[in-house]
mmCIF file as gemmi writes it, N, C-alpha and C atoms, coordinates in Angstrom:
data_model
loop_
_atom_site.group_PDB
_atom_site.id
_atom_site.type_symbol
_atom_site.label_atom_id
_atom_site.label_alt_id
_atom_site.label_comp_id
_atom_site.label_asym_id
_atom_site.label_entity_id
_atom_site.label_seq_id
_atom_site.pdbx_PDB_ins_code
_atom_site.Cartn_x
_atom_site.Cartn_y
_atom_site.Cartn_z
_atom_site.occupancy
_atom_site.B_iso_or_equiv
_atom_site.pdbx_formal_charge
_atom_site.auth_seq_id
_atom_site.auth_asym_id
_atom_site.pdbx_PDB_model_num
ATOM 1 N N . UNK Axp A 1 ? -15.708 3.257 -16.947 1 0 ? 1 A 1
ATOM 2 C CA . UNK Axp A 1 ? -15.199 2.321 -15.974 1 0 ? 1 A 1
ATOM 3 C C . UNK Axp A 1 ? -16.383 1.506 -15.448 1 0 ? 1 A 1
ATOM 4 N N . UNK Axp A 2 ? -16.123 0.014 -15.615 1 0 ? 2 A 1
ATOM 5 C CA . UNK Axp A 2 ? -17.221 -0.824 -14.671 1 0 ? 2 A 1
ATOM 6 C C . UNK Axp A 2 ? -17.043 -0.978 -13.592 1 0 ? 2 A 1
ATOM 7 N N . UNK Axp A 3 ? -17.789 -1.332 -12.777 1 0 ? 3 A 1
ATOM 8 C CA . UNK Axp A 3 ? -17.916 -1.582 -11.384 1 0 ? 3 A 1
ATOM 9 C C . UNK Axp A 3 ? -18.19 -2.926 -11.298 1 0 ? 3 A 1
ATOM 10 N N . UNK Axp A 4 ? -17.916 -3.442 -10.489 1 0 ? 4 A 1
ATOM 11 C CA . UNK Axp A 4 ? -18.093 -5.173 -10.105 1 0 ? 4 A 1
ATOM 12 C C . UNK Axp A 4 ? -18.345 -5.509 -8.982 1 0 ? 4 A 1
ATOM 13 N N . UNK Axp A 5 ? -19.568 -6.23 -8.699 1 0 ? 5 A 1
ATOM 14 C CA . UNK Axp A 5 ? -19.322 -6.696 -6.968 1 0 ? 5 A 1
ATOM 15 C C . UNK Axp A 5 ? -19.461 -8.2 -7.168 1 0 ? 5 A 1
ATOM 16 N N . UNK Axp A 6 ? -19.063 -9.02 -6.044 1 0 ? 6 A 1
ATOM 17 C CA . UNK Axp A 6 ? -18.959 -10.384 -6.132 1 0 ? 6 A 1
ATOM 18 C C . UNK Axp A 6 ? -18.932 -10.721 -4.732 1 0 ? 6 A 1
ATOM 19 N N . UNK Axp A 7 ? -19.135 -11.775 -4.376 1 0 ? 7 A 1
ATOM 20 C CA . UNK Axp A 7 ? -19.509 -12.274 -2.78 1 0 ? 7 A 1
ATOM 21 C C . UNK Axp A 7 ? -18.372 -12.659 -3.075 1 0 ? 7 A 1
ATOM 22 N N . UNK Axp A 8 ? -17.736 -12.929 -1.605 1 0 ? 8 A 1
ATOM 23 C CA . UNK Axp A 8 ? -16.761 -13.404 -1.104 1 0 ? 8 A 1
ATOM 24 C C . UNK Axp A 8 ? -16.254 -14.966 -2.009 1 0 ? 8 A 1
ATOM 25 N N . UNK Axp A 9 ? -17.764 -15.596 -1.617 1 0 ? 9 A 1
ATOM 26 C CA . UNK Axp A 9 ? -18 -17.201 -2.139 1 0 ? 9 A 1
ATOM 27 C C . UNK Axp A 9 ? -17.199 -17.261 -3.931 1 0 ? 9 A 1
ATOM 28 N N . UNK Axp A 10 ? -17.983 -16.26 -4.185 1 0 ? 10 A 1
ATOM 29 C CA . UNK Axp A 10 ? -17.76 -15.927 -5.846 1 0 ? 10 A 1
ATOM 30 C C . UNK Axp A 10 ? -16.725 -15.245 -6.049 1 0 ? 10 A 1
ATOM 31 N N . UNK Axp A 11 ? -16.051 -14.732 -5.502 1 0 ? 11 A 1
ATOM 32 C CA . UNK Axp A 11 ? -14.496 -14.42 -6.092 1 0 ? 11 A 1
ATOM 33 C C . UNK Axp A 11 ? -13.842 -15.955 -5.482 1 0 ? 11 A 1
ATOM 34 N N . UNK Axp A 12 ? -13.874 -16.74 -4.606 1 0 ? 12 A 1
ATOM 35 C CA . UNK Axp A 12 ? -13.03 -17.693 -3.91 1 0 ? 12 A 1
ATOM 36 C C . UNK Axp A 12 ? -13.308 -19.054 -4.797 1 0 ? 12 A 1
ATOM 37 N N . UNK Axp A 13 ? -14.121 -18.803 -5.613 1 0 ? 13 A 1
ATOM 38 C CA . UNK Axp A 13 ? -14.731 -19.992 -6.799 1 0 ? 13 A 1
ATOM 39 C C . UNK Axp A 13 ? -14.298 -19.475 -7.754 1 0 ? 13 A 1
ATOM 40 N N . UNK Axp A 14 ? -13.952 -18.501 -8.298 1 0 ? 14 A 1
ATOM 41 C CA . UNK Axp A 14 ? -13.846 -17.67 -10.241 1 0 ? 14 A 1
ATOM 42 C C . UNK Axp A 14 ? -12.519 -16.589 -9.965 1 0 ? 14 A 1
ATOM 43 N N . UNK Axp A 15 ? -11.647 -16.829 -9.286 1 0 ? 15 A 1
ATOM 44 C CA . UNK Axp A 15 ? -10.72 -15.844 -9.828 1 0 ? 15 A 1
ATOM 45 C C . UNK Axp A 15 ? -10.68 -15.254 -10.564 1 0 ? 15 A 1
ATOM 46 N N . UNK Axp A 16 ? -10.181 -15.941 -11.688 1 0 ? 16 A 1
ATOM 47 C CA . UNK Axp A 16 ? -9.84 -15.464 -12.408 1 0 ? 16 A 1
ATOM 48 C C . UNK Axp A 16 ? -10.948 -14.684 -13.532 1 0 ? 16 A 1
ATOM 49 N N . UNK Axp A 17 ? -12.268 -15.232 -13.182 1 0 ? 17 A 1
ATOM 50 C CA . UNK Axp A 17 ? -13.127 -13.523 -13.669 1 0 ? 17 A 1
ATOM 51 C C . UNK Axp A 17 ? -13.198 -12.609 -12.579 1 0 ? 17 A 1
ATOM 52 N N . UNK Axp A 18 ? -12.602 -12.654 -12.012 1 0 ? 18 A 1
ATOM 53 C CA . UNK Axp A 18 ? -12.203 -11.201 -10.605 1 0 ? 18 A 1
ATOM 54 C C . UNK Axp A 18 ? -11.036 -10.585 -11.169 1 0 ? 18 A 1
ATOM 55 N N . UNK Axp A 19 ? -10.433 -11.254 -11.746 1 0 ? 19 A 1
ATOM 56 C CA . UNK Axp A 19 ? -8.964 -10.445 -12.859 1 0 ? 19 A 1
ATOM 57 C C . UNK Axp A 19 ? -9.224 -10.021 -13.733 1 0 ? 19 A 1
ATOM 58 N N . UNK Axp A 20 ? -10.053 -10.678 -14.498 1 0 ? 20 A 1
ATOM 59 C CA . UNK Axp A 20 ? -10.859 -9.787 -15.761 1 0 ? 20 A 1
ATOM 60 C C . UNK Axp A 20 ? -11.85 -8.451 -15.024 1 0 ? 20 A 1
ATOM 61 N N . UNK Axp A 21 ? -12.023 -8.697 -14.695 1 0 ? 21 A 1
ATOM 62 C CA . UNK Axp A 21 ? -12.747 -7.678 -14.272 1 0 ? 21 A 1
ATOM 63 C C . UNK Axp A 21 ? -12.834 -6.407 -13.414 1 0 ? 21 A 1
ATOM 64 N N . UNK Axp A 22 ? -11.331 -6.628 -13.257 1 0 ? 22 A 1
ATOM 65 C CA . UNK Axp A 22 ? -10.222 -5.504 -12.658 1 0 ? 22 A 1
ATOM 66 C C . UNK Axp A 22 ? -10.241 -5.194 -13.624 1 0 ? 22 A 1
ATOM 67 N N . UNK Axp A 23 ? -9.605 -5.595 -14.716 1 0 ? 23 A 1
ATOM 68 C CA . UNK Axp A 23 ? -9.206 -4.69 -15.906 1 0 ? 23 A 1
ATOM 69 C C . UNK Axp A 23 ? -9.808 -3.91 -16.829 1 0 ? 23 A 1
ATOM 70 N N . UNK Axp A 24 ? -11.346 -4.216 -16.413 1 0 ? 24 A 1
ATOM 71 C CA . UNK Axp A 24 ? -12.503 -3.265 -16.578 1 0 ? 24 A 1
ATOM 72 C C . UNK Axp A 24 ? -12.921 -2.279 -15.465 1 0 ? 24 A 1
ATOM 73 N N . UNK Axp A 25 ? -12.29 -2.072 -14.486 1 0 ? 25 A 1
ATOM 74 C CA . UNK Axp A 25 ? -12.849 -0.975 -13.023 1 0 ? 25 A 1
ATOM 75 C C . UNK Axp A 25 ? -12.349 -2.135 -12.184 1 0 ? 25 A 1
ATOM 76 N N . UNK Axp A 26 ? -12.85 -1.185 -11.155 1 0 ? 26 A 1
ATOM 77 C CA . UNK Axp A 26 ? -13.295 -1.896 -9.252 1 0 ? 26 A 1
ATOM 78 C C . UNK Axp A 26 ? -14.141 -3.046 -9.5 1 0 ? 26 A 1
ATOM 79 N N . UNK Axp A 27 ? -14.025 -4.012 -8.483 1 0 ? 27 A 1
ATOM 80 C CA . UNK Axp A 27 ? -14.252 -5.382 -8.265 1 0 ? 27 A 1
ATOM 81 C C . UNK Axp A 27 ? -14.492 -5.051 -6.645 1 0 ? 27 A 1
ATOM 82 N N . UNK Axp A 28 ? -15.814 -4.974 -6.016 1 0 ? 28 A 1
ATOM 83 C CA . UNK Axp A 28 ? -15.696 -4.89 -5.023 1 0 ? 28 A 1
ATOM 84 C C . UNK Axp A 28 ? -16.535 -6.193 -4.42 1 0 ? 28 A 1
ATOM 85 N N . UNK Axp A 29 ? -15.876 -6.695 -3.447 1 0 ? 29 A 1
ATOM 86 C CA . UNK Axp A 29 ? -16.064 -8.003 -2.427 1 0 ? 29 A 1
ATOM 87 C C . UNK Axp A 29 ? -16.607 -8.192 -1.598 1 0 ? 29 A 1
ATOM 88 N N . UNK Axp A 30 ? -17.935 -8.877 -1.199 1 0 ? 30 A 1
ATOM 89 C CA . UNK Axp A 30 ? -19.211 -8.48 -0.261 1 0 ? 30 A 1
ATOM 90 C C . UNK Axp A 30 ? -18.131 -9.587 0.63 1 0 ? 30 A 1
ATOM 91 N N . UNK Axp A 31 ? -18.813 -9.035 1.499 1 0 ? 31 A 1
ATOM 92 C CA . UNK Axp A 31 ? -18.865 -10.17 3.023 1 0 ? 31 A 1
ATOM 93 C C . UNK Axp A 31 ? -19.848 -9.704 3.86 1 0 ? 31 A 1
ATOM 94 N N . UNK Axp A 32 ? -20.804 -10.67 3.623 1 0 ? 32 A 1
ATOM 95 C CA . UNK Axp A 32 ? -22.707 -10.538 4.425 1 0 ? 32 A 1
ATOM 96 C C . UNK Axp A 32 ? -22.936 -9.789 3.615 1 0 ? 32 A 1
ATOM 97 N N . UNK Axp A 33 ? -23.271 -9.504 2.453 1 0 ? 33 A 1
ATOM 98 C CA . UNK Axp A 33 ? -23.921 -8.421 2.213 1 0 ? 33 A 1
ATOM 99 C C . UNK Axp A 33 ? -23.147 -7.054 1.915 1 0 ? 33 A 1
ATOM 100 N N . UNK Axp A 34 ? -21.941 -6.837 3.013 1 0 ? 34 A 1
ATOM 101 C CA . UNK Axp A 34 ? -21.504 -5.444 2.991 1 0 ? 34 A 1
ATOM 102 C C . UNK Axp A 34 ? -20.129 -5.596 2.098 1 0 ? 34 A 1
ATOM 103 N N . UNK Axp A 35 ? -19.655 -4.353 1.731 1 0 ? 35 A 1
ATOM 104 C CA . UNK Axp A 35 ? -18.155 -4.39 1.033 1 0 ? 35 A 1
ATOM 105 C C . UNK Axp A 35 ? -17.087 -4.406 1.689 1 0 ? 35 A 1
ATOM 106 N N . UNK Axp A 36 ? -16.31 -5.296 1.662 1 0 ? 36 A 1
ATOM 107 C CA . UNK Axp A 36 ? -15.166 -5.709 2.581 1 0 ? 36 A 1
ATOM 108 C C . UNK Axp A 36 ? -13.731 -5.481 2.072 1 0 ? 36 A 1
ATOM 109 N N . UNK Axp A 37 ? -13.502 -5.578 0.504 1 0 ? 37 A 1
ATOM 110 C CA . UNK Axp A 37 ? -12.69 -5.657 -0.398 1 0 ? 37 A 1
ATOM 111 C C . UNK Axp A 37 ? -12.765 -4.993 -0.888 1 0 ? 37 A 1
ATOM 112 N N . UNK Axp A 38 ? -11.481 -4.652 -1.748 1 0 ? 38 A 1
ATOM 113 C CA . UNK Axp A 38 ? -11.777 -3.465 -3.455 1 0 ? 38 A 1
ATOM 114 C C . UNK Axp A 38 ? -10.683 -4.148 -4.589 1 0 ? 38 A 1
ATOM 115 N N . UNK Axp A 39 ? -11.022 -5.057 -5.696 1 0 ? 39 A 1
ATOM 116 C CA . UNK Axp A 39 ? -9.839 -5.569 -6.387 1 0 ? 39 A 1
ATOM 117 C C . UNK Axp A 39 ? -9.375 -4.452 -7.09 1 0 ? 39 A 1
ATOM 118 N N . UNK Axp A 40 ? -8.089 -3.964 -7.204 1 0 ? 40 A 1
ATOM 119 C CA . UNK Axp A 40 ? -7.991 -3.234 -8.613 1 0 ? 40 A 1
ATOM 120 C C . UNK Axp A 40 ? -6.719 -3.452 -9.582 1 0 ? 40 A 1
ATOM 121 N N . UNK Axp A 41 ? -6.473 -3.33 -10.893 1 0 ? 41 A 1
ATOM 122 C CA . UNK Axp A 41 ? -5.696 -3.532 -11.701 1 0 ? 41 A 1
ATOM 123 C C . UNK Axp A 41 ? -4.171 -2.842 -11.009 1 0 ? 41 A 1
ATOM 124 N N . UNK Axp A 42 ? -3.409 -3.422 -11.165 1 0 ? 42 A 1
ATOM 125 C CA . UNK Axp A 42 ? -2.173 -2.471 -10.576 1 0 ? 42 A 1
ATOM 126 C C . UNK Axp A 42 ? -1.661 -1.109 -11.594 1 0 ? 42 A 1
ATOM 127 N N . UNK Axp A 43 ? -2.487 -1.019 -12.731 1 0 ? 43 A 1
ATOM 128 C CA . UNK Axp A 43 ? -1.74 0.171 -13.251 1 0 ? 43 A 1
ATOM 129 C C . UNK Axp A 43 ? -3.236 1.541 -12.389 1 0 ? 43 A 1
ATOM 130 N N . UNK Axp A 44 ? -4.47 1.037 -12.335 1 0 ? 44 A 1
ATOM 131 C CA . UNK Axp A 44 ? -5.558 1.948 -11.268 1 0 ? 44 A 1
ATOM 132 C C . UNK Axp A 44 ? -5.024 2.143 -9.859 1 0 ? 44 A 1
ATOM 133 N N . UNK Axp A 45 ? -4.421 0.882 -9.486 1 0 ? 45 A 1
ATOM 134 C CA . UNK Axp A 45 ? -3.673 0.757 -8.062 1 0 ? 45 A 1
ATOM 135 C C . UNK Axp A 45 ? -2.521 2.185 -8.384 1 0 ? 45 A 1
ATOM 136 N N . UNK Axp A 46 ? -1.985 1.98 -8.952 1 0 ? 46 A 1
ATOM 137 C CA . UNK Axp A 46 ? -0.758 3.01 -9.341 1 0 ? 46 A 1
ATOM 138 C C . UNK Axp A 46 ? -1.236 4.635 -9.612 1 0 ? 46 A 1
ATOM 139 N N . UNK Axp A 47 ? -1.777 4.844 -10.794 1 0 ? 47 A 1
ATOM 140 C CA . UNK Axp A 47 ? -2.65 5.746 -10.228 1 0 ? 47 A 1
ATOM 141 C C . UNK Axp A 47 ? -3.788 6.53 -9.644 1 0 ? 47 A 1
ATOM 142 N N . UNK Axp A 48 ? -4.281 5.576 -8.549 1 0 ? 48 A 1
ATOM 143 C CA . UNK Axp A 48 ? -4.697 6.217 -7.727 1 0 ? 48 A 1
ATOM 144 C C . UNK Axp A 48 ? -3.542 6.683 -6.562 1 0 ? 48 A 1
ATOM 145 N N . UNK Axp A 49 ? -2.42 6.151 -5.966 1 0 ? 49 A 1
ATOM 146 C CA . UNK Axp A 49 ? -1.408 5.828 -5.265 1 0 ? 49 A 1
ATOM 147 C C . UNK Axp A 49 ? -0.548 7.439 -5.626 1 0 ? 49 A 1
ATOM 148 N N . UNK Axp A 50 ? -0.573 7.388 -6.962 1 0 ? 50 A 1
ATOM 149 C CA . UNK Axp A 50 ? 0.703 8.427 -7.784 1 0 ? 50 A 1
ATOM 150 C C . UNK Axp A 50 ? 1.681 7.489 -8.075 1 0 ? 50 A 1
ATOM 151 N N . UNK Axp A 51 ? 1.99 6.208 -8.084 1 0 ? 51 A 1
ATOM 152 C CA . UNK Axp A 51 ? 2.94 5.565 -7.923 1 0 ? 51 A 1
ATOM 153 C C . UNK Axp A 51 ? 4.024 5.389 -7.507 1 0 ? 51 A 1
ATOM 154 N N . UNK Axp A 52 ? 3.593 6.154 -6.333 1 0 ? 52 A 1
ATOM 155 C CA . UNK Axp A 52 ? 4.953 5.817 -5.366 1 0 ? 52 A 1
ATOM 156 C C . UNK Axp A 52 ? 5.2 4.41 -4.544 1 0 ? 52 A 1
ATOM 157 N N . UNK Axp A 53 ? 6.363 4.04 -4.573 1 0 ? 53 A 1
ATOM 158 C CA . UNK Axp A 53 ? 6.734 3.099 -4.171 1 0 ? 53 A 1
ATOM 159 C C . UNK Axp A 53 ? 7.986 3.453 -2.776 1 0 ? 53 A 1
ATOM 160 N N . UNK Axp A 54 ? 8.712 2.948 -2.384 1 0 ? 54 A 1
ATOM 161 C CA . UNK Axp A 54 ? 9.87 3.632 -1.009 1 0 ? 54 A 1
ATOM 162 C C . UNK Axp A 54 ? 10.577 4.372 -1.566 1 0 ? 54 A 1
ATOM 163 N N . UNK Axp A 55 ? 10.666 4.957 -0.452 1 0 ? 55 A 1
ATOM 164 C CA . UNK Axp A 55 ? 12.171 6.458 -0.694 1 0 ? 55 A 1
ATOM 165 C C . UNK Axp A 55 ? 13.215 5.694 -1.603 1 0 ? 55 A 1
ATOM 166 N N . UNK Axp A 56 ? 13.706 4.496 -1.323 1 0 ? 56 A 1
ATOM 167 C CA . UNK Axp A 56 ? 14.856 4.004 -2.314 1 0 ? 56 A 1
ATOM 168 C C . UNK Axp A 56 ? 14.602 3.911 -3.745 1 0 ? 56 A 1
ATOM 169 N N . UNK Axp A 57 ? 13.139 3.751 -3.66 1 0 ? 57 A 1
ATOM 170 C CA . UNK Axp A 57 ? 12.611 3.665 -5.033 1 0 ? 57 A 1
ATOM 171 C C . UNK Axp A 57 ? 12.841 5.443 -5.671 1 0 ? 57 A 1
ATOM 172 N N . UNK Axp A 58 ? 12.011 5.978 -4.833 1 0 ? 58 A 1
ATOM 173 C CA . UNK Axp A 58 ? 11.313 7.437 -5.157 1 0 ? 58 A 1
ATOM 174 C C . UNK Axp A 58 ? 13.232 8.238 -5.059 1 0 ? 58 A 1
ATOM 175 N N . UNK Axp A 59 ? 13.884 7.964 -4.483 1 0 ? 59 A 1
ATOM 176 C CA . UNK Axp A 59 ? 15.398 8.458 -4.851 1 0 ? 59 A 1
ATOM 177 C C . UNK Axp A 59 ? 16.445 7.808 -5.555 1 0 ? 59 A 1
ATOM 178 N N . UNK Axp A 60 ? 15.618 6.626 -6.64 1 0 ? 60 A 1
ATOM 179 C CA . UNK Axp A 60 ? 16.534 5.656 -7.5 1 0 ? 60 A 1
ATOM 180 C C . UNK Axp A 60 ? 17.887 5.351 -7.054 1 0 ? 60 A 1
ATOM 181 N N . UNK Axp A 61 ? 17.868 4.735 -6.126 1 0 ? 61 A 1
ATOM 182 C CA . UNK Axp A 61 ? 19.464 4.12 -5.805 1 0 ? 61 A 1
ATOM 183 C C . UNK Axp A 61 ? 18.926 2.423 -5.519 1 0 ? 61 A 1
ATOM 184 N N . UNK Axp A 62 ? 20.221 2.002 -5.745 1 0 ? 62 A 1
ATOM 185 C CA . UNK Axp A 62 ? 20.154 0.434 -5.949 1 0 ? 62 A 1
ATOM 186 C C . UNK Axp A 62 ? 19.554 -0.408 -5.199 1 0 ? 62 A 1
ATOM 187 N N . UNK Axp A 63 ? 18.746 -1.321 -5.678 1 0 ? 63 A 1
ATOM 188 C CA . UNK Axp A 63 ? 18.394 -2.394 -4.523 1 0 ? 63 A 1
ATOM 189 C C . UNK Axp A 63 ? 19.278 -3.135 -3.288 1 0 ? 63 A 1
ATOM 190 N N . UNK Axp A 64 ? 18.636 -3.199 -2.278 1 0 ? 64 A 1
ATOM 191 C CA . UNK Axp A 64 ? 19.976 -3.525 -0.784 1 0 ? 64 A 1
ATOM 192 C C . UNK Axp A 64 ? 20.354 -2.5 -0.27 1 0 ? 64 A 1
ATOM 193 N N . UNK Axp A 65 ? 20.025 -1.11 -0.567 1 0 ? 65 A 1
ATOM 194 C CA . UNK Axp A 65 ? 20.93 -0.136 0.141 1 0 ? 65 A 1
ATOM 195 C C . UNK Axp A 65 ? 20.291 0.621 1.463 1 0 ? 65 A 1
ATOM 196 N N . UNK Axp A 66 ? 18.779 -0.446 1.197 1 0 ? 66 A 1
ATOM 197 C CA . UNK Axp A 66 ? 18.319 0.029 2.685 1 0 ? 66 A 1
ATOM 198 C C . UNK Axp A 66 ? 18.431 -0.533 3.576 1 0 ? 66 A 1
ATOM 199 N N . UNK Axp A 67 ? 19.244 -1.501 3.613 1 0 ? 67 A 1
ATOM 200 C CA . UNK Axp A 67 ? 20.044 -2.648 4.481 1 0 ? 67 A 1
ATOM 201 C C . UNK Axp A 67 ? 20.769 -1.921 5.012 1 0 ? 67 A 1
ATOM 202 N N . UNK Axp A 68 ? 21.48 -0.244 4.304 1 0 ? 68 A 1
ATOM 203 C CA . UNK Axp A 68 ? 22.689 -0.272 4.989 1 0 ? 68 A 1
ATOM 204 C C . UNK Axp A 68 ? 22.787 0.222 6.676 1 0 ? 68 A 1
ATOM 205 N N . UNK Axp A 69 ? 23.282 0.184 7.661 1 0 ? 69 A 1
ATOM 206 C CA . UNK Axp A 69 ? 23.092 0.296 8.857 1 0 ? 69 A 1
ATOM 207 C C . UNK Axp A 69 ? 23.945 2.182 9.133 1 0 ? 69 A 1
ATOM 208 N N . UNK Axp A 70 ? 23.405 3.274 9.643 1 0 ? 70 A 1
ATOM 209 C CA . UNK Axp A 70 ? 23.939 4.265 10.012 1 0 ? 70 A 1
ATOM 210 C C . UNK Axp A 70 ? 23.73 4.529 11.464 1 0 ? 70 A 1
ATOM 211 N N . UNK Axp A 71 ? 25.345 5.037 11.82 1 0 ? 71 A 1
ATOM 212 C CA . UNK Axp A 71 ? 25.34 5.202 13.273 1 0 ? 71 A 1
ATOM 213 C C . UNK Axp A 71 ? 25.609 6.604 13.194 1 0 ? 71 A 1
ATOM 214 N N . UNK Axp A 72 ? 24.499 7.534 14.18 1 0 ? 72 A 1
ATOM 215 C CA . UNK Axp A 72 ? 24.965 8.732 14.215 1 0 ? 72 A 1
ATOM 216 C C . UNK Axp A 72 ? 25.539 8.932 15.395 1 0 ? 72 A 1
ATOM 217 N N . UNK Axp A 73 ? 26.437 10.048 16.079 1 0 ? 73 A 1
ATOM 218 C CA . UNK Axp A 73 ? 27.303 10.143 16.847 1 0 ? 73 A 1
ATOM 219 C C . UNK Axp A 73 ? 26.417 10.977 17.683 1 0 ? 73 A 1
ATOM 220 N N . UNK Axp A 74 ? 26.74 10.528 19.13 1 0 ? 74 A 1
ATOM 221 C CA . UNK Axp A 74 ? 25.791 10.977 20.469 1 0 ? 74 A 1
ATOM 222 C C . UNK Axp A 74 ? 26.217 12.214 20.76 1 0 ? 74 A 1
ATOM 223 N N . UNK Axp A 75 ? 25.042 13.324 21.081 1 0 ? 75 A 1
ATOM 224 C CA . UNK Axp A 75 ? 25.911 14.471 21.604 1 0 ? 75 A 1
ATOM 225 C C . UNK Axp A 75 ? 26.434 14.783 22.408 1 0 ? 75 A 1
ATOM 226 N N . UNK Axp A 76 ? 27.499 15.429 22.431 1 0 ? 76 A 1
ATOM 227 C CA . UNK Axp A 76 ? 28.281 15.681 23.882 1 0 ? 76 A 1
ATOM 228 C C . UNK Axp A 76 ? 27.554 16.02 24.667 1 0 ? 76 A 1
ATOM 229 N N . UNK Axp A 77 ? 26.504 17.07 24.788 1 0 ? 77 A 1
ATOM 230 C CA . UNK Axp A 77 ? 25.86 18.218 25.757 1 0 ? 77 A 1
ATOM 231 C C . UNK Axp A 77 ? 24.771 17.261 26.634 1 0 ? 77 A 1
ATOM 232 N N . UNK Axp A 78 ? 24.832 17.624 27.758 1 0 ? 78 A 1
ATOM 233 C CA . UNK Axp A 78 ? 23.673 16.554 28.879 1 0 ? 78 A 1
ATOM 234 C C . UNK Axp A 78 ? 22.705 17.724 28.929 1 0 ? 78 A 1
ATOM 235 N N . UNK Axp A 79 ? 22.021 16.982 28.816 1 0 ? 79 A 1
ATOM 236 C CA . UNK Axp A 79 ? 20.245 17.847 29.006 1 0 ? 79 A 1
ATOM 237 C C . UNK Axp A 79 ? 20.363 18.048 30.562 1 0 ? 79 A 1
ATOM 238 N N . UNK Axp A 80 ? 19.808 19.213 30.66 1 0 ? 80 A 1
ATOM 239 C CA . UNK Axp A 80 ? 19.461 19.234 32.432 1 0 ? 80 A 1
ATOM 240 C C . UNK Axp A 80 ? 18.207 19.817 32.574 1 0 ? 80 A 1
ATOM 241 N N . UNK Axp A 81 ? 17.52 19.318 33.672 1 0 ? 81 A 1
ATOM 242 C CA . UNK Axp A 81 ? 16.161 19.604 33.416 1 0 ? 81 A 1
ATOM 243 C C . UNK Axp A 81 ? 15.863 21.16 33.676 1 0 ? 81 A 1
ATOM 244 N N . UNK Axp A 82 ? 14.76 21.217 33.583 1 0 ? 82 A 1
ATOM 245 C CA . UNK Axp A 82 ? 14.213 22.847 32.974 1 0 ? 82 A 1
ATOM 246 C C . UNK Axp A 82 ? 13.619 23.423 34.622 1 0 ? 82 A 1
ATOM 247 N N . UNK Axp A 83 ? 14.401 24.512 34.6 1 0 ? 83 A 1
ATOM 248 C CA . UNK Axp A 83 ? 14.06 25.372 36.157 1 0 ? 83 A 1
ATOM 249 C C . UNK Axp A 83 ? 12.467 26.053 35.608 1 0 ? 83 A 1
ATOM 250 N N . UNK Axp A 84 ? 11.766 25.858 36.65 1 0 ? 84 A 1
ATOM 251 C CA . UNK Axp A 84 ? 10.078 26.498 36.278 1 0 ? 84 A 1
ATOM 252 C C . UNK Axp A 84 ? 10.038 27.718 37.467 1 0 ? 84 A 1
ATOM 253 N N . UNK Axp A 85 ? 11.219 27.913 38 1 0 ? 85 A 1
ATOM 254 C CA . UNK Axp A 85 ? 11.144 29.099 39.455 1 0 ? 85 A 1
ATOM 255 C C . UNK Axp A 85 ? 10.758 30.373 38.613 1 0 ? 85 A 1
């Protein structure tokens, strides 16, 4: 795996050798001097991650269904506060 660093200036001028060069390792992004950024390929993004993506994803049900709205029902019982005698 290569490593890459590039100033800020120089990724904002050459993209697209900041994409190539994901696809060889990390691309990491100075600002002053220090590392500010980390580019990485989305299949390194993935696993480093495990590739998880949302519960809708990670429990395969259809796109939109986290739109759907659930109302749960209030409990009867009233809290009363707590005797410390």
């Amino acid at each position: 795996m290569k490593t890459t660093t590039l100033t800020s200036r120089e990724f904002n001028q050459d993209t697209g050798r900041a994409k190539k060069a994901a696809a060889l390792g990390p691309v990491f992004i100075t600002d002053r001097g220090k590392p500010a950024h980390v580019l990485l390929s989305i299949e390194e993004y993935q696993r480093l991650t495990g590739g998880q993506g949302s519960i809708v994803d990670a429990l395969g049900l259809p796109p939109g269904v986290e739109d759907i709205e659930v109302e749960f029902p209030r409990p009867r019982e009233r809290h009363r506060p707590a005797d410390f005698s």
